[in-house]
C-alpha positions as CSV (number, residue, x, y, z in Angstrom):
1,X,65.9,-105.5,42.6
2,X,66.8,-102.1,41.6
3,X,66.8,-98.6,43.9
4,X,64.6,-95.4,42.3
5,X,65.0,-92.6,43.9
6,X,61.7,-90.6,44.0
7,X,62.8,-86.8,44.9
8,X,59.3,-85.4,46.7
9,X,57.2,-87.0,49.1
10,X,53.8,-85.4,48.1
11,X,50.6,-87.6,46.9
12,X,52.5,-87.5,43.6
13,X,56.0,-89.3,45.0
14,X,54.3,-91.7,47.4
15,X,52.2,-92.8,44.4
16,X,55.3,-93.3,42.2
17,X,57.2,-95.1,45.1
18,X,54.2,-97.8,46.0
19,X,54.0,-98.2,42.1
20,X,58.0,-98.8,41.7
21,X,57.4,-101.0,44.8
22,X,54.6,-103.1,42.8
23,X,56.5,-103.4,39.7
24,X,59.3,-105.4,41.8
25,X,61.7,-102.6,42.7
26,X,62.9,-100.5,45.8
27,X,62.0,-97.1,46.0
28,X,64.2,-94.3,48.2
29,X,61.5,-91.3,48.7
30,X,63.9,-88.3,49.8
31,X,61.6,-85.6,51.3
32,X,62.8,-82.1,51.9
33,X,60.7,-81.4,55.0
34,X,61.4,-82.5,58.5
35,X,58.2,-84.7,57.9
36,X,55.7,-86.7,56.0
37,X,52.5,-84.2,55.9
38,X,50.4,-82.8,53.4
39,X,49.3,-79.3,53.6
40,X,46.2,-77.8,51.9
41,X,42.4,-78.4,52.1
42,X,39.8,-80.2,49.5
43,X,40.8,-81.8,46.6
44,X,38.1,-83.7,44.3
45,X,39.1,-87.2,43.1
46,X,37.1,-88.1,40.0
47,X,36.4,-91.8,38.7
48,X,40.1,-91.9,37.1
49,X,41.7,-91.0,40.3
50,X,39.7,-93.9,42.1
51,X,40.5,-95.8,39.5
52,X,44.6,-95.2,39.9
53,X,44.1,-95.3,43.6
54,X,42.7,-98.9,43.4
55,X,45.7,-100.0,41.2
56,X,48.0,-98.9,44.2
57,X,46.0,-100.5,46.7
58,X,44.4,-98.0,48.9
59,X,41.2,-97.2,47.1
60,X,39.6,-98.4,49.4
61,X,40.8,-96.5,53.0
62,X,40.5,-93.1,50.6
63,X,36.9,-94.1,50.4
64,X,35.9,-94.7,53.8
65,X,36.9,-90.9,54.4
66,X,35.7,-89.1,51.3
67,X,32.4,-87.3,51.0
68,X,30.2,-88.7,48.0
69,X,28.7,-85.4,46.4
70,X,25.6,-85.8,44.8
71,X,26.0,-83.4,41.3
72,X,28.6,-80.7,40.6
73,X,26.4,-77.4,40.2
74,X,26.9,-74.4,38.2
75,X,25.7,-71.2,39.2
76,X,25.5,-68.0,37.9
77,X,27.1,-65.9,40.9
78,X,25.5,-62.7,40.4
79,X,22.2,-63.8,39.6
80,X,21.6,-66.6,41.6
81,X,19.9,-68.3,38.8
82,X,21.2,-72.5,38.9
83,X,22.2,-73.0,35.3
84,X,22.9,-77.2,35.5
85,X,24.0,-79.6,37.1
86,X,26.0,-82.9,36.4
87,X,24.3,-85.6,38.5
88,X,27.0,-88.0,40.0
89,X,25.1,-90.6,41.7
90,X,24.2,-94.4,40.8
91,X,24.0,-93.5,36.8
92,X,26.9,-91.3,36.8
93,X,28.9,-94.4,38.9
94,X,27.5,-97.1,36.4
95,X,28.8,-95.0,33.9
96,X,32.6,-94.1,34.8
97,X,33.0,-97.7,37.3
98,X,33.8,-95.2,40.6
99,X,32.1,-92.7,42.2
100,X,33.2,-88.5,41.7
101,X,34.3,-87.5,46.0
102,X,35.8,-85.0,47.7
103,X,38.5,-85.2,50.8
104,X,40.5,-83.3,52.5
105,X,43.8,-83.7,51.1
106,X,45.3,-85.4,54.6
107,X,42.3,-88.0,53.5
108,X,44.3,-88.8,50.2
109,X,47.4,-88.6,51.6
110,X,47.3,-90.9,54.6
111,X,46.6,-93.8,53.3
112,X,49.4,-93.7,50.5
113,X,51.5,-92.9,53.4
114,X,50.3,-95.6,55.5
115,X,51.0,-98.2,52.4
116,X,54.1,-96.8,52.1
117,X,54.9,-97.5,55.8
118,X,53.8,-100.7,55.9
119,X,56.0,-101.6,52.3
120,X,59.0,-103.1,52.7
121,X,60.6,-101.8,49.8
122,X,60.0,-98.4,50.3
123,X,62.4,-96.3,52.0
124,X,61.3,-92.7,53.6
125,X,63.4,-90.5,54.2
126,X,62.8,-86.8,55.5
127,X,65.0,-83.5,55.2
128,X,66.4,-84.7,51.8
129,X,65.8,-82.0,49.9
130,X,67.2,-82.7,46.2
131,X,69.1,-79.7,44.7
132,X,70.7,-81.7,41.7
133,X,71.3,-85.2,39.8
134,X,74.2,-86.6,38.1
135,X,74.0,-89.5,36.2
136,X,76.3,-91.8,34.0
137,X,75.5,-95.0,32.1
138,X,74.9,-97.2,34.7
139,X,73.4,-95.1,37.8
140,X,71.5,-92.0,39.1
141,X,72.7,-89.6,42.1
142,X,70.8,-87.4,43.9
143,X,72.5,-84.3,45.4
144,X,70.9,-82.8,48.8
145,X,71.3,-79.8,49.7
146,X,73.0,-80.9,53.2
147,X,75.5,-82.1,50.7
148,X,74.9,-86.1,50.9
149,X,74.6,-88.2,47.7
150,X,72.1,-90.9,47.4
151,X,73.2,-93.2,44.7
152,X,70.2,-95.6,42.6
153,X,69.0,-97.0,39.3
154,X,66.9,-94.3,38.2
155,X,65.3,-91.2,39.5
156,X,61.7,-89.7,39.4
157,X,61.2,-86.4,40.0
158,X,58.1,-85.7,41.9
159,X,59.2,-82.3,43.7
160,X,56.2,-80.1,42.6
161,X,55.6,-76.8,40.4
162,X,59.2,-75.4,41.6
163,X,61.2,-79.4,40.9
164,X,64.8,-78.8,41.4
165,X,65.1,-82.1,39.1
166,X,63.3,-80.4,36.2
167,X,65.3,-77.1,36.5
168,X,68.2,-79.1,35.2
169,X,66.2,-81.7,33.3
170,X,64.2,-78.8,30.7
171,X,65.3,-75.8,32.3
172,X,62.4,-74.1,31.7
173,X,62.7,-71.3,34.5
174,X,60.1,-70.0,36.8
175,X,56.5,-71.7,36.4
176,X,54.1,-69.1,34.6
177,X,52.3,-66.3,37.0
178,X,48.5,-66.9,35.7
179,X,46.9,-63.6,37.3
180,X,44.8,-65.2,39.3
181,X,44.4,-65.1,43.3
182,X,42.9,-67.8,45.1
183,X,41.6,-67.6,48.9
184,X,40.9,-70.3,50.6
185,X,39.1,-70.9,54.4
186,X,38.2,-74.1,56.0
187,X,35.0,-73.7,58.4
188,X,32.8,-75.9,60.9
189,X,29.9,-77.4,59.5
190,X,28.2,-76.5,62.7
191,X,28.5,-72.7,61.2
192,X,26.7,-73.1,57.7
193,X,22.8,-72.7,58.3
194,X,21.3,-75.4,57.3
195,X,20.0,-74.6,54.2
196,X,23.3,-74.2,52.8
197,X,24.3,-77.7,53.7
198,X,24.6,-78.6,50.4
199,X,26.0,-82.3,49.5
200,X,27.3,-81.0,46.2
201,X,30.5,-79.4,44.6
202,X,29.1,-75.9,43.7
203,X,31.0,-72.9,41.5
204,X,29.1,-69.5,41.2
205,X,30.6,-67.9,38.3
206,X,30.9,-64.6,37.5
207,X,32.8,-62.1,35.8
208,X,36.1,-62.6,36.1
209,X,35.7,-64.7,39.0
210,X,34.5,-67.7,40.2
211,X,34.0,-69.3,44.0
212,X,34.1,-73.0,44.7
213,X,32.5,-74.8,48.1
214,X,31.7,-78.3,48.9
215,X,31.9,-80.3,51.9
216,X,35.1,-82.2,53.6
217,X,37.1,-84.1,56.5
218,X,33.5,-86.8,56.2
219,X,31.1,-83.7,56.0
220,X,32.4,-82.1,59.1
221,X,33.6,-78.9,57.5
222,X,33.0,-76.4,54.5
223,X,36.2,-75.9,51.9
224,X,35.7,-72.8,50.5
225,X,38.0,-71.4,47.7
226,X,36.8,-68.2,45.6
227,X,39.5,-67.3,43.0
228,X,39.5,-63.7,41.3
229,X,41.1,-62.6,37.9
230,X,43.2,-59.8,39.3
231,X,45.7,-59.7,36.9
232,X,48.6,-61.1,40.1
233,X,52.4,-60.5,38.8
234,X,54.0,-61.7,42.1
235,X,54.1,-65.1,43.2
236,X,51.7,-65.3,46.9
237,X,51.9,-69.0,48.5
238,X,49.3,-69.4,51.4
239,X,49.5,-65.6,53.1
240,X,47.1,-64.8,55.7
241,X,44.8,-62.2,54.6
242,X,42.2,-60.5,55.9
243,X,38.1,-60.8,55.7
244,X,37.5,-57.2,54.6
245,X,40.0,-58.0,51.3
246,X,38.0,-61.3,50.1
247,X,34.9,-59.6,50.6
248,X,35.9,-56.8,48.8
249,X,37.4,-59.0,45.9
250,X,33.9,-60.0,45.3
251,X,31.8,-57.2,45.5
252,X,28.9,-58.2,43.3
253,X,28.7,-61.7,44.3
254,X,24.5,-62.2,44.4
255,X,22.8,-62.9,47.5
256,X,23.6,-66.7,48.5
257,X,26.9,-66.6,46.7
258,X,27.8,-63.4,49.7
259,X,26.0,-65.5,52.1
260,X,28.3,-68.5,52.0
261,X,31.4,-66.6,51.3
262,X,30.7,-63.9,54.2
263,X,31.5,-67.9,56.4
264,X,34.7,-67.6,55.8
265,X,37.0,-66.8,58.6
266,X,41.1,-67.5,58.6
267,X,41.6,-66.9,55.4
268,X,44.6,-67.6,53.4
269,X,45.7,-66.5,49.9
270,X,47.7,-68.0,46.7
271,X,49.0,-66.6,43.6
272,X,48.1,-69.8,40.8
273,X,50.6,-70.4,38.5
274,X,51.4,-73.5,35.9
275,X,53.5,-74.4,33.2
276,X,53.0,-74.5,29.1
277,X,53.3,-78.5,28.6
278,X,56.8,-79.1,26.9
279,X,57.8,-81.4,24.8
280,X,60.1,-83.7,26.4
281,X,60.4,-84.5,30.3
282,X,62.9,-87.4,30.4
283,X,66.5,-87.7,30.6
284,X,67.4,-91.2,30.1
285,X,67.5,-92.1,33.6
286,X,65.8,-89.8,35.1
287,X,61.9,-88.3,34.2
288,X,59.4,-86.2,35.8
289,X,55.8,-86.9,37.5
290,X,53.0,-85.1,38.5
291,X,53.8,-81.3,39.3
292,X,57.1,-81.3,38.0
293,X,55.9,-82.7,34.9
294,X,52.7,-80.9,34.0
295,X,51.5,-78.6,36.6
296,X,48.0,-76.9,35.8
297,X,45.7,-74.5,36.8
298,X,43.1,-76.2,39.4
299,X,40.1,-75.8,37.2
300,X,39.5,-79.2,35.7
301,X,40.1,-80.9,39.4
302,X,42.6,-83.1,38.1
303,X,45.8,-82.0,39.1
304,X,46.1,-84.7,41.9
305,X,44.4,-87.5,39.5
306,X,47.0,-86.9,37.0
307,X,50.2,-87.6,39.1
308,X,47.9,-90.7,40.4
309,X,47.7,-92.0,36.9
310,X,51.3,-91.1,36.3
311,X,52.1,-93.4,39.2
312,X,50.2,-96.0,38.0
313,X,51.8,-96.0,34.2
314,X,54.8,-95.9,35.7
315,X,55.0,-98.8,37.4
316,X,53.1,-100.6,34.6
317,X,56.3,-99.3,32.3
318,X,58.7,-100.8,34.7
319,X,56.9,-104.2,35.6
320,X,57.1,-105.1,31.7
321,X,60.5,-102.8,30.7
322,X,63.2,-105.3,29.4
323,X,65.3,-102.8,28.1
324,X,66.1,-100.8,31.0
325,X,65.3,-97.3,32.8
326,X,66.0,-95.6,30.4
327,X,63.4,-96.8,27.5
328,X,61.1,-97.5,30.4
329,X,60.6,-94.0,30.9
330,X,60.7,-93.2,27.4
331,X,57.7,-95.2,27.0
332,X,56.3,-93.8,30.3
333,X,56.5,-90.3,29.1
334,X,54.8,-91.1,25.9
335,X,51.9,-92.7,27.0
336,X,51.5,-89.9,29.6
337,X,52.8,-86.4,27.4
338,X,49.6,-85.8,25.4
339,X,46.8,-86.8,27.2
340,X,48.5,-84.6,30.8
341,X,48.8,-81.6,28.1
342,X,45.6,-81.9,27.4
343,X,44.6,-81.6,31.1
344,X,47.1,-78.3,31.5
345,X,45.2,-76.9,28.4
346,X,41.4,-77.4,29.1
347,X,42.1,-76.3,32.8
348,X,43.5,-72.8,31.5
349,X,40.5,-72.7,29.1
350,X,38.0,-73.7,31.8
351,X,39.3,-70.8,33.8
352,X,38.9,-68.2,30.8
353,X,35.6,-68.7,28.5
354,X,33.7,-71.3,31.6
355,X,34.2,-69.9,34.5
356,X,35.4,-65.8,34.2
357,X,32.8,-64.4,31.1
358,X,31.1,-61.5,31.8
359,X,27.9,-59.7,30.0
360,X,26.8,-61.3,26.4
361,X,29.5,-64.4,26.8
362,X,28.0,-65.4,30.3
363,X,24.3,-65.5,28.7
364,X,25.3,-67.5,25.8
365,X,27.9,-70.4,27.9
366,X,24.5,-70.5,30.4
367,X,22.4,-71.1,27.6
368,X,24.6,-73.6,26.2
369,X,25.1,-75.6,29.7
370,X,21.5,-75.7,30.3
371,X,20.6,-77.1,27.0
372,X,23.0,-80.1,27.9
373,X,21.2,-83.5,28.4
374,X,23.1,-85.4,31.3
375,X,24.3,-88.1,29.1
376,X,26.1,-84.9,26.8
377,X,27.2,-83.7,30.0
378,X,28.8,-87.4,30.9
379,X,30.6,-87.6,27.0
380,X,32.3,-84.0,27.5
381,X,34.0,-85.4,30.4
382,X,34.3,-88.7,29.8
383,X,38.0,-88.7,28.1
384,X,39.1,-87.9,31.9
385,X,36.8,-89.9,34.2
386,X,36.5,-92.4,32.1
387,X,40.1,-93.3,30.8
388,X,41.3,-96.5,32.9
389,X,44.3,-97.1,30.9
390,X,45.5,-92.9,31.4
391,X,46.4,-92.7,28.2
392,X,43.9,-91.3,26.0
393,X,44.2,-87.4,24.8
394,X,41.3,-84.9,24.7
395,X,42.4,-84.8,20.5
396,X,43.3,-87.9,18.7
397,X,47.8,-87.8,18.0
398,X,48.3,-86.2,15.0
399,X,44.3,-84.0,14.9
400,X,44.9,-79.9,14.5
């Protein structure tokens, strides 16, 4: 049994430490925080991410807490005018094998904690933080920042947009700035009226902006998360910001669009930022997963179902690798590199010609959605949901 150090203990590094676990090996996750916790709101979990989660073993406790949405709707946000909606009940599950839900991100991080607990081979450890690796033909060691060195077989690094481990590993500098602001406020249920209880994933687009709700935390509470094309230069991670500056970043929002928004309360406010996809993210020993390796705008709703399926892959990678860590990961990366570029790509896209279009564009992409058939709607999306070996890209290898 070999050690593999997992540097991040987010849903992306307890993934990738259950999976090393399942492939036969021990996993060291060294944390950088004082504590195991996850931070943030909603997050949607499409049929690929249920299917990842079920390979790891906890499918089933991220189900008992997730909300089952009934369509993901698009709406014109200055008009008010519904231009389609995906159904995602008992056809759409047929379909894809798993259902399309929504938790709060505690709700998908939990359980992987809890497995990771109860896993003998797993070993947690907080206020680790990874600042450097050195590596030589035999081993991996991860430097801390309090100075210690943790010595192992291999190392994934699964430290998020900022990874200390791919700062030395591509070197790629500061992630990109996109321009875009996102606020975000969690409410009561108890505070929506009634008829805006809606059991669905809705986005009201509108120019050069869009806003996101859907319920969470088993239909007790209201994410809300409306994201504006400002043009942002500096980086912004979760300030505090006031009512009178969302409202004002939305001024011609239509009238149940203000409605819902004019809910909010507490609200907090992020600069978004991603990478370009690069072309390699291994080095021999050691690779990337999740954020570090592909981080993307939040779109496509598949950031988190991407470092899921990394997980998975690699574990599958190690369980059958006979030539060692190093071509393990080599194959890993391969199997992963095109199809998670893909998903870095059509999530930029999404957020320029989908969601942001203003005047003549915004007339002819609502004229296109609503002459979608559902089972159209199902085929454009189906080289995400419905992928269970996370491998397949968007563009065959090789197409222009």
């Amino acid at each position: 049994m070999s050690t593999v150090l997992v540097a991040g203990g987010g849903i992306g590094g307890l993934a990738a430490a259950l999976s090393v676990a399942q492939a036969g090996h021990r996993a060291v996750v060294l944390e950088r925080r004082g504590a195991f916790t996850e931070l943030g709101a909603g997050i949607q979990i499409g049929p690929n991410g249920f299917h990842a989660l079920d390979r790891l073993g906890v499918g089933d406790a991220v189900r008992a807490l997730a909300v089952y949405v009934d369509e993901l709707r698009f709406m014109d946000g200055t008009t008010d005018e519904r231009v389609r909606s995906m159904p995602l009940t008992e056809r759409y599950r047929k379909r894809f094998g798993n259902p399309y839900a929504v938790v709060r991100r505690a709700d998908l991080y939990e359980p992987l904690l809890a497995a990771c607990r109860a896993c003998d081979a797993v070993d947690l450890r907080t206020d680790s933080r990874v600042t450097a690796y050195e590596q030589d033909a035999a081993s991996v060691t991860a430097v801390l920042e309090s100075g210690q060195r943790v010595r192992g077989a291999a190392l994934v690094g699964a430290d998020g947009i900022r990874s200390a481990v791919r700062a030395q590993l591509v070197g790629d500098g500061e992630p990109r700035v996109s321009g875009h602001t996102i606020f975000r406020s969690v409410i009561p249920m108890d505070e929506v009226p009634p008829h805006l209880r809606w059991n669905c994933v809705t986005l009201w687009a509108g120019p050069r902006w869009h806003f996101v709700h859907y319920p969470i935390g088993e239909g007790k509470y209201l994410n809300l998360a409306a994201t504006r094309d400002d043009g942002a230069r500096q980086v912004v991670v979760g300030r505090p910001t006031g009512r009178d500056r969302v409202l004002g970043a939305f001024a011609d929002l239509g009238r149940t669009a203000r409605e819902l928004l004019e809910l909010g309360a507490q609200w907090r406010e992020w600069v978004l930022c991603d990478r370009d996809p690069v072309g390699s993210w291994t080095d021999r020993r050691v690779t990337l997963l999740g954020d570090a390796a592909h981080p993307m705008l939040q779109y496509a709703a598949q950031g988190a179902c991407m470092a899921l399926e990394d997980a998975v892959v690699l574990g599958e990678v190690l369980a059958c690798a006979e030539g060692g860590f190093a071509l393990a990961w080599a194959e890993y990366e391969s199997r992963r590199r095109r199809r998670t570029a893909d998903a870095q790509w059509v999530a930029r896209e999404m957020g320029r010609s989908l969601y942001h279009p203003a005047g003549q564009e915004a007339a002819a992409r609502n004229a296109m959605l609503s002459g979608l058939s559902d089972d159209a709607l199902y085929e454009k999306v189906s080289w995400l949901h419905d992928d269970r070996g996370f491998s397949r890209a968007l563009r065959p290898v090789g197409a222009s």
